[in-house]
NUROBA-407728 format. One record per residue (C-alpha): residue in one letter; x negated, y, z. Coordinates in Angstrom, 3 decimals, padded with zeros to 6 digits. Layout:
BEGIN
R / residuo / u / v / w
R / A / X / Y / Z
...
//
This chain:
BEGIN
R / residuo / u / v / w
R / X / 000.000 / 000.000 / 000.000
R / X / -001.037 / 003.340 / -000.773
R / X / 000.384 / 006.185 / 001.111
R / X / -000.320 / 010.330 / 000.721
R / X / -002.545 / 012.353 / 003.237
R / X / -002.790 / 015.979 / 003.230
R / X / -006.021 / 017.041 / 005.660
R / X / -006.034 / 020.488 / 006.993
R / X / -008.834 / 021.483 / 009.728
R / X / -011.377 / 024.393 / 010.400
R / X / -014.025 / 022.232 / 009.982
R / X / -015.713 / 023.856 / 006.500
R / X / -017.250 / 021.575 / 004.475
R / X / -020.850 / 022.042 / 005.414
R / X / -021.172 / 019.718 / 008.291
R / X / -019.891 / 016.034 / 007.776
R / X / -016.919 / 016.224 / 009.808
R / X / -014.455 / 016.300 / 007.143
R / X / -016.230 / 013.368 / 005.782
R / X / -015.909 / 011.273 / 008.621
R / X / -012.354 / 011.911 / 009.275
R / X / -011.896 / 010.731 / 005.720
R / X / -013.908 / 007.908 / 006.254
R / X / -012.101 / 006.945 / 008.905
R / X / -008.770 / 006.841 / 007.440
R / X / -009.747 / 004.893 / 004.290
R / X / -011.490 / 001.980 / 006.402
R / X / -007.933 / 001.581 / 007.797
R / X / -006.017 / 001.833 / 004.442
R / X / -008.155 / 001.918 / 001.720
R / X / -005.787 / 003.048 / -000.914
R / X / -004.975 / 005.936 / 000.990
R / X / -004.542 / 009.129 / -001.420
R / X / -006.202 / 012.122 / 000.838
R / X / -005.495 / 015.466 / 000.001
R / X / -007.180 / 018.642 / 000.878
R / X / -005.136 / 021.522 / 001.779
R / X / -007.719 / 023.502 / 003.019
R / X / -010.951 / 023.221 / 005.732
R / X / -011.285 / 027.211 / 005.859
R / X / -009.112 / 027.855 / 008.490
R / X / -011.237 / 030.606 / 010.691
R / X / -012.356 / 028.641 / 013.871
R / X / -009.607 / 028.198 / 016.473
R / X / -007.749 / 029.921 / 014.715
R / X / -004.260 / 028.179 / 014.617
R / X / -002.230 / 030.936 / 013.961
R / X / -003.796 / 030.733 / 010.295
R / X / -003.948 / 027.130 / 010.261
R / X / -000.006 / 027.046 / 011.133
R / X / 000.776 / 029.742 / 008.691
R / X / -001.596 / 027.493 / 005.693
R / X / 000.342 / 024.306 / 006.499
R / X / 003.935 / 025.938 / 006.500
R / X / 003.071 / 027.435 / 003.322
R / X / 001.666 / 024.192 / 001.587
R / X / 003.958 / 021.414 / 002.927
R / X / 006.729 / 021.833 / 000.801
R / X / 004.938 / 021.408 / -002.446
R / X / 003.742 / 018.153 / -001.258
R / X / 005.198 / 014.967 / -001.888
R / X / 006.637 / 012.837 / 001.533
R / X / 004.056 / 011.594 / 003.247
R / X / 001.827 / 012.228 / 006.373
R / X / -000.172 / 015.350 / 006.861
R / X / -003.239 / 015.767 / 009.517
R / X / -003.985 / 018.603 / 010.889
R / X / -006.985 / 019.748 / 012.961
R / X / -007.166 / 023.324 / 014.812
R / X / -008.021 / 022.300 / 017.842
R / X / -009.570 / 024.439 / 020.669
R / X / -008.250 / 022.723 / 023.277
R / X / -010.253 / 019.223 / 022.047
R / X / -011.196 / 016.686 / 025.046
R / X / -008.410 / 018.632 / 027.726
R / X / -005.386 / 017.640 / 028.988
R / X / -003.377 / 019.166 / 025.469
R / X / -001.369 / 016.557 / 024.180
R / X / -001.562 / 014.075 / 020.624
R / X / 001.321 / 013.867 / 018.815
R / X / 003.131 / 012.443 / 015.669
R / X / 006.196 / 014.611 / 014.409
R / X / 008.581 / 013.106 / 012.440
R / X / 010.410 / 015.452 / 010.080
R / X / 014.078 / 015.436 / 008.365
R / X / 012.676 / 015.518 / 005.213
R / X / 010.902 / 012.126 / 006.131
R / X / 007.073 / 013.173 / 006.377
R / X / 004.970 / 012.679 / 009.535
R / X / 002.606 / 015.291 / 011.001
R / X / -000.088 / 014.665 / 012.956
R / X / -002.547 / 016.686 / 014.811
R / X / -002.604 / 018.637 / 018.603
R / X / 000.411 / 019.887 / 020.811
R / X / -000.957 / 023.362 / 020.253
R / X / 001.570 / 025.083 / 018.061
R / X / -000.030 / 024.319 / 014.963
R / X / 002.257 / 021.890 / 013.512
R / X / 005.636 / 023.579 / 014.020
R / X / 005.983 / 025.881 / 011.464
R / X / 005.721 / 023.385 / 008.867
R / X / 007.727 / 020.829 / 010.369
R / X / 010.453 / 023.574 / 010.067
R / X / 009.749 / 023.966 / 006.284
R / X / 010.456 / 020.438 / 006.623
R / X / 013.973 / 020.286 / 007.604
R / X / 012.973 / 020.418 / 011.376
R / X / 011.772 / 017.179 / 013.933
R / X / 013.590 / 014.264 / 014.225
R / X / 011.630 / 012.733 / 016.699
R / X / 008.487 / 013.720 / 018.873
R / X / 005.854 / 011.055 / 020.235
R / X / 002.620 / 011.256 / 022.766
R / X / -000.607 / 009.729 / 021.266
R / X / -001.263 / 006.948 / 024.051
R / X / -001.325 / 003.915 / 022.805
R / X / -005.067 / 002.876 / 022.410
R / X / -005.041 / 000.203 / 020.065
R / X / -004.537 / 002.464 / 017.221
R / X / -007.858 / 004.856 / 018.007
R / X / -011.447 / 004.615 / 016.941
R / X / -013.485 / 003.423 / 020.075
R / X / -015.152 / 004.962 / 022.279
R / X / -012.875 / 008.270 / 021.375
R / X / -015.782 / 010.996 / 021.545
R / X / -013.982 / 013.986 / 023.810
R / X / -015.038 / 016.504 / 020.889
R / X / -013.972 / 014.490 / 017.763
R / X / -010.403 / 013.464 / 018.144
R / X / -009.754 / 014.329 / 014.431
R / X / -011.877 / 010.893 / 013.398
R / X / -011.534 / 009.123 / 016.523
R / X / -007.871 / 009.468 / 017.284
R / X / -005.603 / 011.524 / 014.893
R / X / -007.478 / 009.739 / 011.339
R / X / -006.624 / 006.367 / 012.693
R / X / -002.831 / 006.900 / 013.359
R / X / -002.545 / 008.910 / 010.138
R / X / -003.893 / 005.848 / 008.488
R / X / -001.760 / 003.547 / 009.878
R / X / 001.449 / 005.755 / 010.044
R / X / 000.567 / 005.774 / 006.057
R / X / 000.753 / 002.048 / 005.835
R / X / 004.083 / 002.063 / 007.494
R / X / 003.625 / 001.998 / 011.082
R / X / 006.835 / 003.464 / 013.395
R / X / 005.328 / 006.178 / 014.992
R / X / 007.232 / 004.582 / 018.304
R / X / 004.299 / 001.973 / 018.605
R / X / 001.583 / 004.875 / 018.855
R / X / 003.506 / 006.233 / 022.295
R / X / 006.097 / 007.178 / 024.189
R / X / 008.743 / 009.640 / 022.880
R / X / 009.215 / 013.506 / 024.400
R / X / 011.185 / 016.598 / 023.563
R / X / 011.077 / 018.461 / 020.669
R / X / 011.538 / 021.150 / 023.697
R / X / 008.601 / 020.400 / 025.518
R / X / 006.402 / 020.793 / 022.337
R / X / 004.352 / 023.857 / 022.820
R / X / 006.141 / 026.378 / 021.544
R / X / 005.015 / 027.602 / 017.340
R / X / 002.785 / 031.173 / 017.768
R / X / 005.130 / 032.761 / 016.202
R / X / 009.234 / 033.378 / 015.828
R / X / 011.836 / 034.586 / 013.399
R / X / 011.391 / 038.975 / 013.685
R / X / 014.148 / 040.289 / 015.509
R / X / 017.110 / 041.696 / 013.629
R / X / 019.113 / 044.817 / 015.200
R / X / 020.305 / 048.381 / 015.162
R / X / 019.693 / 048.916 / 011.727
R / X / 015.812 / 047.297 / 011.539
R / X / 014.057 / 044.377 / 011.763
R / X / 011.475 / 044.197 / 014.112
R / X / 008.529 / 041.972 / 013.416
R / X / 005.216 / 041.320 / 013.838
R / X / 002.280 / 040.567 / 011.205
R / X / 001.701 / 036.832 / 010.804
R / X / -000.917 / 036.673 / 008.626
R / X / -002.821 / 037.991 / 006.489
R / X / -004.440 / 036.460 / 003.303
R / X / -007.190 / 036.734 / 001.134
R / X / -006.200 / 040.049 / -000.590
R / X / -005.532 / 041.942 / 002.501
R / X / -001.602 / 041.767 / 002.645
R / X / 000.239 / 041.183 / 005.156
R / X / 002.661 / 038.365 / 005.721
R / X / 005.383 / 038.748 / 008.128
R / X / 007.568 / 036.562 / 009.936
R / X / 010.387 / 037.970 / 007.906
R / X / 012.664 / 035.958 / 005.139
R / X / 013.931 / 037.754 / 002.007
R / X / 017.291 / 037.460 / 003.429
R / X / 017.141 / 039.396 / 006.184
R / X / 015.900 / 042.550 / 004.093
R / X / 018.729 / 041.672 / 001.909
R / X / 021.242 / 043.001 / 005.199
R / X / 019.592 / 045.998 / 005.505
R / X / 021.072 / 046.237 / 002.238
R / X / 018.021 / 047.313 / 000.431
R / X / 017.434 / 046.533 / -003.449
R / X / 015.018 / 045.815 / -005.533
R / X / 013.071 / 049.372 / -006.672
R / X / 014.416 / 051.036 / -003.192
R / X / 012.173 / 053.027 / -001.010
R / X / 011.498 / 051.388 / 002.351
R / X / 010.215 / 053.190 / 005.676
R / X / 008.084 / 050.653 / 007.770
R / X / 006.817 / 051.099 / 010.920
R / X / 002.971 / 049.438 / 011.400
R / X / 001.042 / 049.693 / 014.377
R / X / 001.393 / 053.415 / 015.529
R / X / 002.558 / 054.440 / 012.215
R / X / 004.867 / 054.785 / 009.026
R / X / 004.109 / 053.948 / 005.879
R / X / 007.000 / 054.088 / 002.893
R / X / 006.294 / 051.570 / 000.687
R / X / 008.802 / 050.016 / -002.691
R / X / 010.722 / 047.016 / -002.768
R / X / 009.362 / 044.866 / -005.599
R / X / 008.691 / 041.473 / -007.262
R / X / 005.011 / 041.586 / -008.194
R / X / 002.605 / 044.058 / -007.769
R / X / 002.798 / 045.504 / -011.254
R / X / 005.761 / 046.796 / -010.795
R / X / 004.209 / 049.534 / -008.894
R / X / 001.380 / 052.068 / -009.620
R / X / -001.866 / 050.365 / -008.645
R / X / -002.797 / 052.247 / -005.291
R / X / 000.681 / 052.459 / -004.152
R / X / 002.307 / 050.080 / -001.070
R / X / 004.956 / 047.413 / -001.943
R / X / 007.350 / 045.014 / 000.288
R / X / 007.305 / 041.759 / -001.264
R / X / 008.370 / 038.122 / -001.234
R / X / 005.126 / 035.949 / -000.898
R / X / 004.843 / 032.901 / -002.472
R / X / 004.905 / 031.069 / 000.541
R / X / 008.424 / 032.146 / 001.140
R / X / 008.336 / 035.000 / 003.602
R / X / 007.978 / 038.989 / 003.003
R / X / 004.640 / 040.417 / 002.877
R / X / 003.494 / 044.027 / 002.641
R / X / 000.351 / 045.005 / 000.075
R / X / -000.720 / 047.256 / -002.212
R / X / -001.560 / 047.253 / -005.704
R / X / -005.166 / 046.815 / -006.545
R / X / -006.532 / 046.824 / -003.185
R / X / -006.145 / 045.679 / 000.324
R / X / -003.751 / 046.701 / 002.566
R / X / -004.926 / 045.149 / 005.615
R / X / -008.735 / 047.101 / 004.767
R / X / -006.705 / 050.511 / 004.344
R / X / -004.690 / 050.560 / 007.771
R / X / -007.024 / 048.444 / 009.944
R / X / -004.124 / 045.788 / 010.765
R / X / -004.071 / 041.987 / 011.946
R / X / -002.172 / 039.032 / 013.182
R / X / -000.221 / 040.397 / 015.647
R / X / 000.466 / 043.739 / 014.910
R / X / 003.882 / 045.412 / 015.355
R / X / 005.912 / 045.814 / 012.470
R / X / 009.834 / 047.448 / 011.788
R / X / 011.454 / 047.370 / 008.697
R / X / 013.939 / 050.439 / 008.970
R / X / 017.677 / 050.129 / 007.591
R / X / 017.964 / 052.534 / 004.746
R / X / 020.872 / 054.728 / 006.418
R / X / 018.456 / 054.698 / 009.340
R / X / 015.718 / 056.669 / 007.327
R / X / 017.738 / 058.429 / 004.843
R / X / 016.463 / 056.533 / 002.006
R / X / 018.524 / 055.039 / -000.631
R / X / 017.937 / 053.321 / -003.971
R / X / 014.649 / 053.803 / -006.372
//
């Protein structure tokens, strides 16, 4: 049996950890299909590494996905296995990092603690649970193991909670926060094209946002040609939420922000502004 996958860490690619997680998961199923999604992620960073998987997931066939941001390696953070409605399995830390996706993947089913030994690499080196612990049960969860033989089953609740949430809709805004931001310096928010839509704004309309300690107006658009290059724009990202950037150039260079930051997305009425 074959069996897809995906791989997503921090590790780079100069050292030969990524190599010995894969390793590891084709000495238990050999025709396992691995796919990279990425081994960029900034170091510890699991904001990013969350926001990378989310993104990716739902171009990717059903299968099982690893993932491996893990600053809390070695503690007393919990291994899990998520099983998603869409059918998939994720695998990787309690830390928040495998939430997002699992919502881009219809939500979890069921939730189950690593413990059971017999599927692990042994000894289990406290710094390397990616090869010595989460490779193995990916490999075997791809050859059709129940994830209910790997552990006992919790909560969804009791999962550590995603590091981020839905912005906050209200009194004519939406108040969010900056979620990422990607290789061209814009900034993705934790806000879906839909809830922009009840502002009742329009493609080509004028837009006041609030970022950080100031405003900023900025046009509702598609693509970033539809604007002058130098000027802001309020778009839907390809990975399915709104971003903010600007045309030629990096937004996120220009106004000094990061994860994190404040942002409000003011109701037209609430600014005066009205169509393009």
């Amino acid at each position: 049996m074959g069996g897809l996958i995906t791989f997503t860490s921090d590790f780079g690619t100069s050292e030969e950890w990524v190599g010995a997680v894969k390793g590891v998961i084709l000495s238990v199923n050999p025709r396992a299909v691995i796919v990279d999604i990425s081994h960029h992620i900034p170091p510890f960073d699991i904001g990013k590494g969350a926001f990378v998987l989310a993104a990716a997931l739902p171009h990717m066939p059903r299968g099982v996905h690893l993932a491996v941001v893990d600053p809390g390696v070695g503690t007393r953070r919990l291994a899990v296995v998520l099983e998603c409605a869409r059918g998939d399995f994720l695998v990787g830390p309690d830390n928040g990092l495998l939430l997002p996706a699992a919502e881009r993947l219809g939500g979890v089913n069921r939730a189950y603690f690593l413990e059971n030994r017999d599927f692990f690499r042994h000894p289990v080196h406290p710094t390397f649970h990616a090869r010595d612990l989460f490779a193995p049960v990916a490999a075997h969860l791809s050859l059709g193991v129940d994830p209910s033989e790997m552990g006992m089953a919790m909560e969804v609740e009791d999962l550590v909670p995603a590091p981020w949430g839905r912005a906050r809709e209200g009194e004519g805004a939406v108040y969010a926060s900056v979620i990422d931001v990607d290789r061209f310096g814009s900034l993705r928010l934790n806000v879906y094209p839909e809830q922009v839509e009840r502002l009742g704004y329009r493609l080509g309309d004028r837009v006041m946002v609030g970022l950080g300690e100031g405003e900023m107006e900025v046009v509702l658009a598609s693509t970033f040609g539809e604007v002058e290059v130098g000027t802001p724009l309020l778009f839907e990202d390809s990975s399915g939420v709104m971003a903010l950037g600007i045309n030629g150039g990096s937004l996120a260079s220009r106004t000094g922000s990061r994860p994190g930051d404040a942002v409000i997305i003011y109701g037209p009425a609430d600014r005066g502004l009205a169509g393009g």
